[in-house]
FIKOL-52619 format. One record per residue (C-alpha): chain; x negated, y, z. Coordinates in steps of 0.5 Angstrom, whole numbers, padded with zeros to 4 digits. Layout:
N
chain/X/Y/Z
A/X/Y/Z
...
***
This chain:
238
chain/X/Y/Z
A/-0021/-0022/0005
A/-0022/-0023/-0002
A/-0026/-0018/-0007
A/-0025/-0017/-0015
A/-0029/-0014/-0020
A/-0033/-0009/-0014
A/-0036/-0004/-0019
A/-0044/-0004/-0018
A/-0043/0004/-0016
A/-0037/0005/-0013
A/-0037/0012/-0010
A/-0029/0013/-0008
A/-0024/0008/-0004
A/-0017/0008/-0006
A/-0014/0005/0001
A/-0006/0003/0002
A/-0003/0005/0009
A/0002/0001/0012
A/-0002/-0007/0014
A/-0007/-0005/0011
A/-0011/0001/0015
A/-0006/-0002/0022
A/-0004/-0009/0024
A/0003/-0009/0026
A/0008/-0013/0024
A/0014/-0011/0028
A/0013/-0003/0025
A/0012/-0006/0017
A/0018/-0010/0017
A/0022/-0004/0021
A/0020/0001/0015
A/0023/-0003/0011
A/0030/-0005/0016
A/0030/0001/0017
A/0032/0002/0009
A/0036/-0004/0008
A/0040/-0002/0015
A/0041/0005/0011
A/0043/0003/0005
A/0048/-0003/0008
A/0052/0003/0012
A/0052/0007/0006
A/0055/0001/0002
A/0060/0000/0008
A/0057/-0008/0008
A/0054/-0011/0014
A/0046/-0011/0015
A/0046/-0018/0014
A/0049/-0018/0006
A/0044/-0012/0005
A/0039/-0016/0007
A/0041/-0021/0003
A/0041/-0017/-0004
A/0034/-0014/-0002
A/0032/-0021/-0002
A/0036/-0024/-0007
A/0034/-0018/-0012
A/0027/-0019/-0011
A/0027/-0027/-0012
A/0030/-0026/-0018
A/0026/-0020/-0020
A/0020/-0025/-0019
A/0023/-0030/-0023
A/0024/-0026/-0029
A/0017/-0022/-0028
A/0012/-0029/-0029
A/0012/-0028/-0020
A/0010/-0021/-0020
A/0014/-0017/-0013
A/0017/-0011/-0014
A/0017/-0005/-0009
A/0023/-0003/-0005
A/0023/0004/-0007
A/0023/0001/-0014
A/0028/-0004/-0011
A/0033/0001/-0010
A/0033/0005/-0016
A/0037/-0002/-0019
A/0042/0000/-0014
A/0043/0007/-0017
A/0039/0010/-0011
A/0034/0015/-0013
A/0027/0016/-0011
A/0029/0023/-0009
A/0033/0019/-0005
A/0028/0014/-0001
A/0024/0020/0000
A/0029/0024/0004
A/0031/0016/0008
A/0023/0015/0009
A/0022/0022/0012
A/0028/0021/0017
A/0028/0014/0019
A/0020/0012/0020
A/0017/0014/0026
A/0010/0012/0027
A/0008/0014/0033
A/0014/0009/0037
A/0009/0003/0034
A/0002/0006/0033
A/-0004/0008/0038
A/-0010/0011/0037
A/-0014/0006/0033
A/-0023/0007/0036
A/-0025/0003/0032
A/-0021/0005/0026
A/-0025/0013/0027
A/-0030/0010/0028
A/-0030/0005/0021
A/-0027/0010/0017
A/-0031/0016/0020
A/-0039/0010/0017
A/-0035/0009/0010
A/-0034/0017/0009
A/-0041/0018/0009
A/-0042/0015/0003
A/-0035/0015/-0001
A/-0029/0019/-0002
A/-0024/0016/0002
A/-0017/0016/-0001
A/-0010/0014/0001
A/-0004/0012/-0004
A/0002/0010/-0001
A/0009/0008/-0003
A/0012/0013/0003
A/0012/0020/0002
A/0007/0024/0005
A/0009/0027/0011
A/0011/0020/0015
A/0004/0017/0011
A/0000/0024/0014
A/0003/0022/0021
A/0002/0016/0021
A/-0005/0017/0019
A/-0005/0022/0025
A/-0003/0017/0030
A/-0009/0012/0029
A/-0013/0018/0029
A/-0016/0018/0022
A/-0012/0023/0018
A/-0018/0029/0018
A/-0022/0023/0015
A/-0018/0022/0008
A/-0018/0026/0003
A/-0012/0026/0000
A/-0006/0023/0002
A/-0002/0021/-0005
A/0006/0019/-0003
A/0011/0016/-0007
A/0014/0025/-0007
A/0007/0027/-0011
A/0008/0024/-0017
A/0016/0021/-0015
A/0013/0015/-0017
A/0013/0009/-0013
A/0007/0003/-0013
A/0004/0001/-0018
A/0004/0007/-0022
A/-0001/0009/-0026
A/-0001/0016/-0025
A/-0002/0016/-0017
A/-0009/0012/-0019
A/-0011/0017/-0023
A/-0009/0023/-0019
A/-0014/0019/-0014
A/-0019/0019/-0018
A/-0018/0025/-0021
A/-0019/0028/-0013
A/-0025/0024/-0012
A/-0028/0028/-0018
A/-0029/0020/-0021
A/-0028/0015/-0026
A/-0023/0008/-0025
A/-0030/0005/-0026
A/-0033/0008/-0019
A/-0027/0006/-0015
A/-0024/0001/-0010
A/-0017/-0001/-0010
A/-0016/-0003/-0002
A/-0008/-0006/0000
A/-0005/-0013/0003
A/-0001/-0013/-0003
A/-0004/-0016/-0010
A/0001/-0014/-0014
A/0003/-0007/-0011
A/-0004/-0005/-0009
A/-0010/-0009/-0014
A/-0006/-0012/-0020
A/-0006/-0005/-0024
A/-0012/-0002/-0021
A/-0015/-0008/-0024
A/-0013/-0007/-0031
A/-0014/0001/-0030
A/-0022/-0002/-0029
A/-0023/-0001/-0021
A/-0025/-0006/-0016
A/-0020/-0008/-0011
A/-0021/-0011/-0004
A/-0015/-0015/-0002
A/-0014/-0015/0007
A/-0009/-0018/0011
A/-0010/-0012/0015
A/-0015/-0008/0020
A/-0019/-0013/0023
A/-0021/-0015/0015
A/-0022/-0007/0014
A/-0026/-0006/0021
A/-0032/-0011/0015
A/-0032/-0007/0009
A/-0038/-0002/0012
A/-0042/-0009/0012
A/-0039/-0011/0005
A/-0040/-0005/0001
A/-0047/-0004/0005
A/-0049/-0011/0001
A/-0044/-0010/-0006
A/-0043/-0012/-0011
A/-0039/-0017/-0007
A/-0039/-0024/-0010
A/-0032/-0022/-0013
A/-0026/-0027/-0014
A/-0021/-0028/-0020
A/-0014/-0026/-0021
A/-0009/-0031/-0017
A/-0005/-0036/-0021
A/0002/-0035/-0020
A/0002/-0041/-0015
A/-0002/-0036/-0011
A/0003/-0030/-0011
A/0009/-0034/-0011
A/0007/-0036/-0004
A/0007/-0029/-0002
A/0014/-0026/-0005
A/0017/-0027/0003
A/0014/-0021/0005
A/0019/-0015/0005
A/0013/-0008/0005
A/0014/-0004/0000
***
């Protein structure tokens, strides 16, 4: 876990979903498969040759992007698939419930957290497939909102879903926490809009944020030097 910028009184966690609120490997690369999978019989090209615009695109976006990474939902729309389009993919081929289990000690967390913050998710899948997973770990009646990629028809990072979060917790950026695996997704843009961020590498690490935020403002890291996020532009969740 690696915390930036905690704000001295923070009132609001924005969290991601995926990788983030569960620990499951084979279900976040799937979400992505899935897509790709889709996509590559839609073009009439092998599974392979999909993947491997996938990749290829986003190693170039990176190059040209000083190593940012890109979401797939973004990705896509460079091929001329819309996001109304990815929506509509990721409502029909996620399924939660085929990976996912009721997470205890997941409620349990969530339901300490909620006592002292709005607790906010914001996620690059729309909302229905988001809410079920939620639903599946058992934390659903614990969020506040769910914001999706078909809320604002925006996939992260964007701007307009962290102001929708925040504007549903009645609070300003300054009082917020951004919590995701993905710096560039989750926390880069949330940094510069003024929030905190808290980067994990799934749930183990959020079953900690009680004892860290019970103890905040955390010492609090700099922004990664480029090396740092070179090393992490494998990674395909969008």
């Amino acid at each position: 876990m690696q915390t930036y910028n905690l704000p001295n009184h923070a009132t609001c966690l924005i969290f991601d979903i995926d990788s983030t609120l569960y620990t499951c490997p084979e279900y976040a690369a799937e979400q992505i498969d899935c897509q790709v999978r889709h996509f590559s019989d839609l073009r009439g090209i092998s599974h392979e040759e999909g993947r491997a615009m996938v990749a290829d695109f986003r190693k170039k976006y990176a190059e040209e992007h000083n190593g940012k990474r890109i979401s797939l939902g973004n990705l896509f729309t460079h091929f001329g698939i819309s996001i109304e389009d990815s929506i509509a993919w990721r409502t029909a081929l996620v399924h939660p419930e085929d990976y996912l289990k009721r997470d205890e000690k997941m409620i349990s967390v969530l339901t300490e957290l909620k006592k002292q913050f709005h607790l906010i998710c914001v996620t690059n899948n729309p909302v229905a497939p988001a809410v079920k997973t939620l639903e599946v770990i058992g934390i659903d009646h614990l969020i506040e909102k769910t914001i999706g990629l078909d809320t604002c028809m925006k996939s992260k990072p964007d701007r307009a879903m962290l102001e929708l979060a925040a504007q549903t917790a009645g609070v300003p950026c300054s009082e917020c926490i951004s919590i995701g695996d993905r710096y560039d997704i989750d926390l880069a843009l949330p940094l510069e809009m003024g929030m905190g961020g808290i980067l994990v590498s799934g749930a183990e690490e959020v079953y900690d944020l009680p004892e860290l935020l019970q103890n905040s403002p955390a010492t609090s890291a700099s922004v990664p030097e480029k090396d740092v996020l070179l090393e992490t532009l494998v990674a395909f969740l969008a």
